[in-house]
Each structure stands twice: as structure tokens, then as C-alpha cells.
C-alpha positions as CSV (number, residue, x, y, z in Angstrom):
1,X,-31.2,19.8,-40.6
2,X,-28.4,19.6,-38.2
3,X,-30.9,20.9,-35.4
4,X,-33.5,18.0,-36.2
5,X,-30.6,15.4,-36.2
6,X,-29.4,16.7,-32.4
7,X,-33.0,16.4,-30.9
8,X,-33.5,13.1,-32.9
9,X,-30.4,11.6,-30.9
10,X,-31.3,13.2,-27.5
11,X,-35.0,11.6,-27.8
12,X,-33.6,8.4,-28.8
13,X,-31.2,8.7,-25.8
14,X,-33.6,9.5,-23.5
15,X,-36.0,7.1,-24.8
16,X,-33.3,4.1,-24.3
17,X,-32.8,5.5,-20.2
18,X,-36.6,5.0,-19.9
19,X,-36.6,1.5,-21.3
20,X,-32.7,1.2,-19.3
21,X,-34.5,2.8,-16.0
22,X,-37.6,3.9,-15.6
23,X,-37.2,5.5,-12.9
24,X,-35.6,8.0,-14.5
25,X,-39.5,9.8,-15.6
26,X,-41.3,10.5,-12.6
27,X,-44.9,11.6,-14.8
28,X,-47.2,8.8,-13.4
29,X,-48.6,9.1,-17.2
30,X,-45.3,7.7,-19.0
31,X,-44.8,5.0,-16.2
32,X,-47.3,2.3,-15.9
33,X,-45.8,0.0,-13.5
34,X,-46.1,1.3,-9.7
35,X,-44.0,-0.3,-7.4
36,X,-47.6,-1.1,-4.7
37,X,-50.4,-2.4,-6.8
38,X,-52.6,-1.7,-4.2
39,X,-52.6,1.9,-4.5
40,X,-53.9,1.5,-8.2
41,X,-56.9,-0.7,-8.4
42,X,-56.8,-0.6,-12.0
43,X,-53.4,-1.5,-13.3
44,X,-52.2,-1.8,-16.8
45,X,-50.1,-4.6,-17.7
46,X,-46.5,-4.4,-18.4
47,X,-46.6,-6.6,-21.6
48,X,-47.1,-3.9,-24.0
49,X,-49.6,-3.5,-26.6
50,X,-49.6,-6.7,-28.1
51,X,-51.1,-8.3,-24.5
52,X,-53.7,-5.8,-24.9
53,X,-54.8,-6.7,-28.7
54,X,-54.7,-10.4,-28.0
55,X,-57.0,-9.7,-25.1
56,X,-59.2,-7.4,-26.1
57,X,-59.6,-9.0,-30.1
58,X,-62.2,-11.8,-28.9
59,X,-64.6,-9.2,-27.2
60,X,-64.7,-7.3,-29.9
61,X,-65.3,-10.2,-32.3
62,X,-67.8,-11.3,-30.5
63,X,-69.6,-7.7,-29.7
64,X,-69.4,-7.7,-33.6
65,X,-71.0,-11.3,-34.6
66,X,-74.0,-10.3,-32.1
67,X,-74.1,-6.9,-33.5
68,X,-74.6,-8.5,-37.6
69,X,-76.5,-11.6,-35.9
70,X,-79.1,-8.9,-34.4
71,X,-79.0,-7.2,-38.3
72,X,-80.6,-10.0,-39.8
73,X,-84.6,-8.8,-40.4
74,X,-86.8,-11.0,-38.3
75,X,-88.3,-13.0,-41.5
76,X,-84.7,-13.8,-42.9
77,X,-84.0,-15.6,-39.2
78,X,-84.4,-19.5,-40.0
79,X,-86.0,-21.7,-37.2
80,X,-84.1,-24.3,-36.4
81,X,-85.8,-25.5,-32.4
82,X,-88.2,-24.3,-30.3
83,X,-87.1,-21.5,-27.9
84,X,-84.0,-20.7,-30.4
85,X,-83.8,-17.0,-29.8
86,X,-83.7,-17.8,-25.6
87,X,-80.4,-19.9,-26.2
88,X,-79.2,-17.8,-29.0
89,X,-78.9,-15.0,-26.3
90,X,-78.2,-16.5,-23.6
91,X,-75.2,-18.3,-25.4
92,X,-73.7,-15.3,-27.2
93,X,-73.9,-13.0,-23.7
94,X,-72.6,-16.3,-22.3
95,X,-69.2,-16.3,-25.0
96,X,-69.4,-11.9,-24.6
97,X,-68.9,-12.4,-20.9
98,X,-66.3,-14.9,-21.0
99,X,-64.1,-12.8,-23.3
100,X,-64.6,-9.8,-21.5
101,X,-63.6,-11.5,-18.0
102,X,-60.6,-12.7,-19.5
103,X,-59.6,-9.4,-21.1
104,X,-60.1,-7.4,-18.1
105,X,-58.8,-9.5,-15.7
106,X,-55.4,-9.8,-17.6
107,X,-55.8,-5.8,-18.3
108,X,-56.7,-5.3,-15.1
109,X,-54.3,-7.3,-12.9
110,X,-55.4,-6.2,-9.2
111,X,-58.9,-6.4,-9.9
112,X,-60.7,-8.7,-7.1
113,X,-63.7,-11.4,-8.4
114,X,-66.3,-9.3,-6.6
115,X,-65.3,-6.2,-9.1
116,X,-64.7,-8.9,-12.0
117,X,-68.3,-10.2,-11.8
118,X,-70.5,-6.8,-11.6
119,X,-67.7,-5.3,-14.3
120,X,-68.5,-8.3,-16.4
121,X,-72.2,-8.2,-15.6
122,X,-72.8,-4.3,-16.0
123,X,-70.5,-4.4,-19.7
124,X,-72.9,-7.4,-21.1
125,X,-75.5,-5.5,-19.6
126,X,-75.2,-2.3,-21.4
127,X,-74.3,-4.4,-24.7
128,X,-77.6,-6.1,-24.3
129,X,-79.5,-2.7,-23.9
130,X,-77.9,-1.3,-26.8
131,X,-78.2,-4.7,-29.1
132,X,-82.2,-4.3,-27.8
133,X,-82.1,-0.4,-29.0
134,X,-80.3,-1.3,-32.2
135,X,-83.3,-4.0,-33.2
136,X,-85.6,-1.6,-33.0
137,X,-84.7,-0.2,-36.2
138,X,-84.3,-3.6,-37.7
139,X,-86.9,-4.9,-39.8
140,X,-89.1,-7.8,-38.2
141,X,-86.9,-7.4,-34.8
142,X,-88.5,-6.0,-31.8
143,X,-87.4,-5.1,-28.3
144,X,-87.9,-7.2,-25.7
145,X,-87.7,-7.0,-22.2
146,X,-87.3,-11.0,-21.6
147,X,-84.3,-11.1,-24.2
148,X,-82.4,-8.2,-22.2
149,X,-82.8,-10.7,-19.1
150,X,-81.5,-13.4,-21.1
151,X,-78.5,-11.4,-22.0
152,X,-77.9,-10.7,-18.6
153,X,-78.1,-13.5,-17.0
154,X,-75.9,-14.9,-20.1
155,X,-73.2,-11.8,-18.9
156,X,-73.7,-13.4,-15.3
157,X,-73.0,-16.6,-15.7
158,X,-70.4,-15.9,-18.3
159,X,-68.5,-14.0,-15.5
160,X,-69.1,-16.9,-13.0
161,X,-67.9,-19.6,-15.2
162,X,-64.9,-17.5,-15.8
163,X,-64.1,-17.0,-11.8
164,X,-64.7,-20.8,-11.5
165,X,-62.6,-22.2,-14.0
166,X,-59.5,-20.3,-12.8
């Protein structure tokens, strides 16, 4: 008992140098704030955990309403204007992009707009292509090719609007 106490105060002691200094660990692994960003293109931020969650929350929320939204069988979908499902999309990949900018920029700190835009781009991308593969097994749902260009080009301008409003 003795034994566990000891090694309990030397990790506590060694985990207040790190906080004190932390230069005092030299594993890149334990130390995530370099002292030239530019050697790390992807860079964590030094916020802590709680900057991450607040970040990354919305994307998820949002991956998740278009995930139940594309659950709903095709004759259960109400019609409420013509071209619904184009807007729907474009919308939704529109709101996905925005979230996912935001989140990965302020993850991401050194990443440049050219990276932000095809990151953003290629993420709603995928989530379209996978959203397309997941109504396939949906009742009433189909895939289509037009709706995975709507998505993108939702993902696109998402990540544009996001560039131009900062």
C-alpha cells in the first residue's frame, strides 16, 4: 500500500513539472505545442479537450440529422415545393461544410484556405457517398448520382462561405 502511495505522489509530481514546464518531456507524443508551427502542418490546439468538443459537436450533429433525415422511407417524405430534395441537399452539405471548416480550422491552426477548401470538400464528399450508399437500403430511397453532386457542391460552397466570412 505504501508502494502505490510513493508512485502516486511521484506521478502527481511529475505531472505538475509538465503542466509547470513542459519542456521537461521531450516525447513529441506528450507535447502538443512545437515551438515552429511550420514544421507541423497539422497542429493541435493548446486549449484542451473542451475546444475540441465544442468544435467538433456541430459536425457531428449535423452528420447525424442528415444521416435520420436520409432514414425516412421515400413514401413517409412529405412534399412541401417543387425541387425539395435539390435544396434539402444542397442546404444540409451547405450547414455539414460550414461546421466542418470551423472545426478544423480551429483544430487545425496552420492549415492554409487552399487545404481548408479541398479538406472541407473531400469530408462532405465522402459523407455524401456514404449518405447515397446508406439509402440504398432505405425503403423508397434510391441512389442518385445528381444528389451526390448536390452534396458536393453544398460541401464546396459551404467551405467558401466559410473562407469568405472570416
Amino acid at each position: 500500500m505504501v508502494q502505490v502511495q510513493v508512485l502516486y505522489l511521484k506521478a502527481q509530481a511529475f505531472m505538475l513539472q509538465i503542466t509547470v514546464n513542459p519542456q521537461v518531456v521531450k516525447s513529441p507524443a506528450l507535447v502538443l505545442r512545437r515551438k515552429n508551427p511550420a514544421q507541423h502542418a497539422l497542429m493541435l490546439p493548446t486549449k484542451g479537450l473542451s475546444k475540441i468538443f465544442y468544435l467538433w459537436t456541430p459536425v457531428l450533429v449535423c452528420a447525424g440529422f442528415i444521416f435520420f433525415a436520409s432514414s425516412i422511407p421515400g413514401s413517409k417524405v412529405p412534399g412541401l415545393f417543387p425541387y425539395q430534395d435539390i435544396a434539402f441537399h444542397f442546404i444540409a452539405y451547405l450547414l455539414l461544410a460550414l461546421f466542418f471548416a470551423r472545426a478544423f480550422k480551429n483544430t487545425y491552426v496552420s492549415v492554409n484556405v487552399i487545404k481548408l477548401i479541398i479538406f472541407t470538400f473531400i469530408f462532405t464528399l465522402f459523407y455524401g457517398i456514404s449518405d447515397e450508399f446508406h439509402q440504398m437500403y432505405v425503403p423508397g430511397r434510391n441512389v442518385s448520382g445528381f444528389d451526390l453532386l448536390i452534396d458536393g457542391l453544398g460541401g464546396f460552397f459551404g467551405g467558401l462561405i466559410y473562407i469568405w466570412r472570416k
